[in-house]
C-alpha positions in Angstrom: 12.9 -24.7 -10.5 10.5 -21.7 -10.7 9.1 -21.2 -13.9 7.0 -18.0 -14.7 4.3 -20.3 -15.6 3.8 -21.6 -12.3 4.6 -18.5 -10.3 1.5 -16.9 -12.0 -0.1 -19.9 -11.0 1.3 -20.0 -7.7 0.2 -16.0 -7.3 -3.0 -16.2 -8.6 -3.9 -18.6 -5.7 -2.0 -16.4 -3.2 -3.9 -12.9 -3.7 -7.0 -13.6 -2.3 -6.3 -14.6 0.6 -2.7 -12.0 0.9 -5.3 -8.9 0.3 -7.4 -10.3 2.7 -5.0 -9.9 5.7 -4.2 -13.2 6.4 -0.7 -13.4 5.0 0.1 -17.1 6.6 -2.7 -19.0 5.3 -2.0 -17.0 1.5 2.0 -18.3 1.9 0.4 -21.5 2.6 -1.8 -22.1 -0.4 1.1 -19.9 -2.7 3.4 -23.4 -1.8 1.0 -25.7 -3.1 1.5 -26.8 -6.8 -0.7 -25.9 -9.3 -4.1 -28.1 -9.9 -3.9 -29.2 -13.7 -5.3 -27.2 -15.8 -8.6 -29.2 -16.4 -9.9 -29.2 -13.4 -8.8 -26.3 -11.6 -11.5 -24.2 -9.5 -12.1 -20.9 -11.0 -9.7 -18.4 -8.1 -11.2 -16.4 -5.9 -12.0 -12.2 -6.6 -9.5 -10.5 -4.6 -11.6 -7.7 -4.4 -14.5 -9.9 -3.2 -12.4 -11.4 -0.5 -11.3 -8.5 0.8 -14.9 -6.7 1.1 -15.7 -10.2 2.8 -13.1 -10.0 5.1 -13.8 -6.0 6.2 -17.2 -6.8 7.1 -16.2 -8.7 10.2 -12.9 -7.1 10.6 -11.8 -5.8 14.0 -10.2 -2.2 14.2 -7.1 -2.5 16.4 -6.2 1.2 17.4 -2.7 2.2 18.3 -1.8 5.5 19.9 1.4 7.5 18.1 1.3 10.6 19.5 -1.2 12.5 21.6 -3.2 13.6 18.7 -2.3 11.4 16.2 -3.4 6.9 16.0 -3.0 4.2 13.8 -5.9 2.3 12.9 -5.4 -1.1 11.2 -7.8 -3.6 9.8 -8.3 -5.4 6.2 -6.7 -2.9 4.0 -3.9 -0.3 4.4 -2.9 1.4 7.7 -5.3 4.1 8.4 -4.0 7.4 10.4 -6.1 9.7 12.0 -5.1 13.3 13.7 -7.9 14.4 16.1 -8.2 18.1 17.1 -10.8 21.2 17.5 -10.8 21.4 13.5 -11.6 18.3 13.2 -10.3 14.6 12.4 -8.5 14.5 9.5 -8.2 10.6 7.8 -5.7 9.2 5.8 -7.0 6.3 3.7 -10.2 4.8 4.3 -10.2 1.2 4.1 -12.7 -1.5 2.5 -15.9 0.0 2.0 -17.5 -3.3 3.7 -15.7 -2.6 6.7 -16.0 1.6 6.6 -18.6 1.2 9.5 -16.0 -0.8 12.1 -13.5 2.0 10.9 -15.9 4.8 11.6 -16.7 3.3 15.4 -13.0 3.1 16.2 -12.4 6.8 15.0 -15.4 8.0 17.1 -13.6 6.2 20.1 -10.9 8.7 19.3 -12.8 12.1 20.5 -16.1 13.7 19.7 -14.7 16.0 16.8 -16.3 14.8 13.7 -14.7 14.0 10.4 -13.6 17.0 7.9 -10.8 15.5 5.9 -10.1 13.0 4.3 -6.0 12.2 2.5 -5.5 9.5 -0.2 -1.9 7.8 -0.4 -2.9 7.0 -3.7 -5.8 5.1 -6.0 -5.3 1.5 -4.7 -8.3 -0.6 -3.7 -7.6 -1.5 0.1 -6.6 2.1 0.4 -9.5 3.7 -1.1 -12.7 1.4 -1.3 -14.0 3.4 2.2 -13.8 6.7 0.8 -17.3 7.2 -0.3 -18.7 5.8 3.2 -16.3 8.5 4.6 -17.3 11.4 2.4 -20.8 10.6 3.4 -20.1 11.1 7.0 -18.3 14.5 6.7 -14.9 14.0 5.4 -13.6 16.3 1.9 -11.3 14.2 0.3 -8.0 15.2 -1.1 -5.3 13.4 -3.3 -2.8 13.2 -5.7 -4.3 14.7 -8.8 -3.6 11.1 -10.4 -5.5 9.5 -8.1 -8.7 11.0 -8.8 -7.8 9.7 -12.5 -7.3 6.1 -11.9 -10.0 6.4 -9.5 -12.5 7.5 -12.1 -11.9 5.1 -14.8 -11.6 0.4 -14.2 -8.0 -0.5 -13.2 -6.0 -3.9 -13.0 -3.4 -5.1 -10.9 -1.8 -7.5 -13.0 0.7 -9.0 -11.0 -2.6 -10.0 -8.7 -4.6 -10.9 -11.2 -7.2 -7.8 -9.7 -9.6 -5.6 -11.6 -11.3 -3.0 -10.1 -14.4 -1.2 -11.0 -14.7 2.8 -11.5 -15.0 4.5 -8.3 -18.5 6.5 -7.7 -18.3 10.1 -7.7 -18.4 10.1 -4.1 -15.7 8.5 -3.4 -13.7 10.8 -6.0 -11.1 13.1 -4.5 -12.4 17.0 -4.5 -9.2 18.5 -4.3 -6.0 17.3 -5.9 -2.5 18.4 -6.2 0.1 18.2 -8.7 3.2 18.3 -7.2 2.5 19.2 -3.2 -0.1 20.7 -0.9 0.3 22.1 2.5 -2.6 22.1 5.1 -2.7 23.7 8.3 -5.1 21.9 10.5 -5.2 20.8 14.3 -2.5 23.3 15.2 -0.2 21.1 13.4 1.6 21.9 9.5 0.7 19.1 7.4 3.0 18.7 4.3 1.9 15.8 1.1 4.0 15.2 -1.2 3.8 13.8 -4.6 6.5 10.6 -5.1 5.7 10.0 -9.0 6.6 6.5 -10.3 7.2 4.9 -7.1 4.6 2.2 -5.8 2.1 3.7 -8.6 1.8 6.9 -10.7 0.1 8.6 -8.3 1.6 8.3 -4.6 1.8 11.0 -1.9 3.7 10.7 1.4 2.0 12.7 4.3 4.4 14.9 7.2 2.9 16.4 10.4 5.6 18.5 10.8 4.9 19.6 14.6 4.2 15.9 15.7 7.1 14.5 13.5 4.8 12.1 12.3 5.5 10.4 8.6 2.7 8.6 6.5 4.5 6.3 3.7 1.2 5.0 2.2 2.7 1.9 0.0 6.2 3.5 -0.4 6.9 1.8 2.6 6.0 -2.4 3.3 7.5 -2.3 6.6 9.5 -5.6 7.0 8.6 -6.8 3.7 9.0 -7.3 -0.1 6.7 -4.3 -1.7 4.4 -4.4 -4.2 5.3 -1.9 -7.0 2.2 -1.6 -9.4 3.8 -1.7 -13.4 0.5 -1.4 -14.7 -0.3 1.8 -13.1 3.1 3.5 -13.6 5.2 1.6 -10.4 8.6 1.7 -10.9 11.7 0.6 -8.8 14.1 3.1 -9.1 10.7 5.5 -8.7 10.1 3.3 -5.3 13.7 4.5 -4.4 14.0 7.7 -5.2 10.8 8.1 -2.9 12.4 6.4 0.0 15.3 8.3 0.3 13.1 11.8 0.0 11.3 10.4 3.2 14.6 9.4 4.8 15.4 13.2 4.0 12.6 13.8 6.1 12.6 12.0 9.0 15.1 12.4 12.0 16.0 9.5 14.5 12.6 10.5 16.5 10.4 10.5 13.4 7.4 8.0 14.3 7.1 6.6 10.5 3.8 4.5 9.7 3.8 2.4 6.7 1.2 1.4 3.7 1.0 -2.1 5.5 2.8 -3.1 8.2 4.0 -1.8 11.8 4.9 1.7 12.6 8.8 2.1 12.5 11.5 4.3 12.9 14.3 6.0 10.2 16.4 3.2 10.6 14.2 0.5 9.9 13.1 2.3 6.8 16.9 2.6 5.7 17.0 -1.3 5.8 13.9 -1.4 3.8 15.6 1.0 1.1 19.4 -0.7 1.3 17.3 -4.0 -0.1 15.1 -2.3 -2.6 18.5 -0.8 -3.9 20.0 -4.5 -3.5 17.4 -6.6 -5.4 17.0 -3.3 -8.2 20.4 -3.5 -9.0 21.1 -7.6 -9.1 17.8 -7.9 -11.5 18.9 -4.8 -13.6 22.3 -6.5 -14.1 20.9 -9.8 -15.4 18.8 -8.1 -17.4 21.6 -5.7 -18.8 23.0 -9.4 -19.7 20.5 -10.7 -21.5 18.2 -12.7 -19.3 14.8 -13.0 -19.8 12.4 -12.9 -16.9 12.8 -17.4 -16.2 16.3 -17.1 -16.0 16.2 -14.1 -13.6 13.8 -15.8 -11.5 15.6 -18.8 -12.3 18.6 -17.3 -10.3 17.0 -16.5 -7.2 18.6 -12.8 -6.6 16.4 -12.5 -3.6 17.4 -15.9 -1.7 19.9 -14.4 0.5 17.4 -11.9 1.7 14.0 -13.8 1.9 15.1 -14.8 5.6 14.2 -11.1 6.4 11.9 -10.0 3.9 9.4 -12.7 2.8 7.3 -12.1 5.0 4.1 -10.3 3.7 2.3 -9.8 0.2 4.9 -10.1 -2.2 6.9 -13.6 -2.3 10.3 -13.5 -3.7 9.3 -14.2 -7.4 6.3 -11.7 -7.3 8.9 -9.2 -6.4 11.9 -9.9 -9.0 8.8 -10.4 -11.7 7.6 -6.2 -10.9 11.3 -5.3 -10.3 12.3 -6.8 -13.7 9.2 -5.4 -15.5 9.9 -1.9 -14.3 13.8 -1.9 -15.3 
């Protein structure tokens, strides 16, 4: 049986090398069991990992429309519009790695860099943005965003802290509630999702290319992460979901926060099990269950066929569902 001792355990042991991209060798080392307590090796800085990871990454670039490409390495799933205005970023990456990202981009077209969009604060999504600024790009975000970005965070359910952003890195414009751009003869809509994956998430639309950027409201294929410390909240999580269903048609091109590019269907599956899992967990805890039991009854184990399959395993996942409810 799964006790919360030894899923922390378990989790601490997985992050490092989960954050680091390689999510088969993390599952791996999460099933071993715990070293006793004596002798266990101090674990791994995710952060450090990750940087270590970026700085021999490979870029793989995938075309979604004429204009627009995915670019994925350690990290988050970078987008990037090209035009005569300019390339326009969203998400930049480990900084380590800012320098592979930058080449692919310039494969792209000769335009340089002008802007630059944060999904929100988090670490793999963010740690670039000074490299980025320094070759051209204005950054924007989420007005809560430049907040956590300015001041030490933690991720607790990965055991990560994270160091105050420099000021170059910092967004320069923020939004409260939603911008709109008009760049690279497309309309560019970001929207604030509050309470969703953290307290400060935006989803981007390109409205002429029918193009939808999640960030981390969307692990495509996989149990999310939903960040308590910093605000994350299920029901937030869904809420945001369905406004990007709302969105998106059946020819909607929708790139995830970490994962493959997808389609409005495959996001509806994604929602249909956070709605699953929220509501099993907030019934045992309506009962009376603590947190062990919860995790004790596996609400997950009829899904984890389909959905285990990335960052979060299945007790990560109940633990930041229960602790948001």
């Amino acid at each position: 049986m799964t006790t919360r001792r030894s899923f922390l355990t378990q989790t601490g042991m997985a992050a490092a090398a989960l954050l680091a991209g390689n999510a088969a060798s993390a599952f791996s080392q999460a099933q071993q069991p715990p070293a006793a307590p004596a002798s266990a090796p101090a674990q791994p800085d995710p952060v450090q990992t990750m940087r270590a990871a970026a700085a021999t990454e490979t870029v793989k670039t995938t075309k979604i429309t004429d204009t627009i490409s995915l670019l994925q390495g350690v990290g988050g799933n970078v987008v990037c519009q090209i035009g005569p205005d300019g390339k326009l970023v969203i998400d930049s990456g480990i900084s380590t790695g800012a320098h592979h990202l930058l080449d692919a981009i310039g494969q792209l077209d000769p335009h340089p860099i002008r802007l630059l969009i944060n999904t929100h604060w988090h670490f793999d999504h963010t740690d670039g943005n000074a490299v980025l600024h320094d070759a051209g790009a204005f950054i924007i975000a989420q007005e809560k965003t430049r907040e956590r970005l300015s001041t030490p965070q933690k991720v607790e359910i990965l055991n990560m802290q994270i160091s105050a952003a420099p000021n170059s890195a910092l967004p320069q414009q923020t939004f409260a509630e939603s911008e709109k751009l008009y760049y690279n003869n497309d309309e560019i809509d970001l929207k604030y999702a509050p309470n969703a994956h953290t307290d400060s998430d935006a989803y981007i639309y390109f409205v002429k290319a029918n193009v939808l950027h999640t960030g981390d409201l969307w692990f495509n294929g996989m149990y999310p992460l939903i960040d308590t410390g910093t605000g994350g909240t299920i029901n937030g999580m869904i809420r945001a979901v369905d406004e990007c269903l709302g969105l998106a048609d059946d020819r909607t091109k929708i790139v995830p926060g970490h994962g493959q590019p997808g389609n409005k269907t495959a996001l509806q599956q994604y929602r249909d099990m956070l709605a699953t899992v929220g509501n099993r967990v907030e019934k045992l805890k309506i009962a009376g269950n603590t947190l062990d039991q919860v995790l004790a009854a596996k609400p997950t184990s009829d899904l984890d066929a389909t959905w285990n399959k990335g960052m979060m395993k299945p007790e990560m996942f109940v633990t930041v569902v229960y602790n948001s409810l």
